[in-house]
C-alpha positions, 0 to 999 in steps of 0.5 A, a space after each residue: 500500500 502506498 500513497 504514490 503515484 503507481 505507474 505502472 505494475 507487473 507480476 514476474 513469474 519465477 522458475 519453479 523446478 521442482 513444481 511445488 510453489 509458485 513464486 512470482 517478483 511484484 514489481 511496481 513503478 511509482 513516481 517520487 518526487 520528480 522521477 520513477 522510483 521501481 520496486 520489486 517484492 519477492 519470497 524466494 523458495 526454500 530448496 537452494 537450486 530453485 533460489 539460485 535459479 529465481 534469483 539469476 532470473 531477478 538478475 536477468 529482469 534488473 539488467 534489462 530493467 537497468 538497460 531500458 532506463 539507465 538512470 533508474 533507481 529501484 530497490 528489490 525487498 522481500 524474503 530472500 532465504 539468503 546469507 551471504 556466506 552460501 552462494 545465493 548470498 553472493 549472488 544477490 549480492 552480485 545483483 546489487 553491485 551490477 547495477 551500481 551499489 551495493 
């Protein structure tokens, strides 16, 4: 919920590999203050296969998201079952710094 301008919204379906939950990326452009502001929600699943598939598949989004918008902002939250000592920790990571923060 929010009190923003909502531009747009898309839900991005994530790789299922072992068909046991769906899981999907909610992402909403918003305009604040004078720009778009994209933000992206997301649950990854529990097995570490299907966590690294879902998160290469975010990373994917985000450079084609960063490419069509070079100056856009975004921020991706959610439930990532992730630390950063195992490899997924270090692939969201890698996300972050892709796109220029980290």
């Amino acid at each position: 919920l929010t009190s923003l301008e909502i531009i747009t919204h898309e839900n991005i379906a994530l790789p299922n590999p072992h068909n046991v939950e769906p899981r999907g990326c909610l992402r909403v452009r918003v305009r604040w203050g004078r720009g778009e502001l994209d933000i992206l929600n997301t649950h990854l699943g529990l097995k570490p296969d299907e966590r690294l598939a879902q998160a290469e598949s975010i990373d994917q989004f985000l450079k084609q998201l960063k490419a069509s918008n070079p100056d856009g902002a975004f921020v991706l939250a959610g439930d990532l079952n992730v630390i950063r000592q195992i490899p997924l920790g270090q692939k969201v990571e890698c996300i972050g710094r892709h796109v220029g923060f980290a």
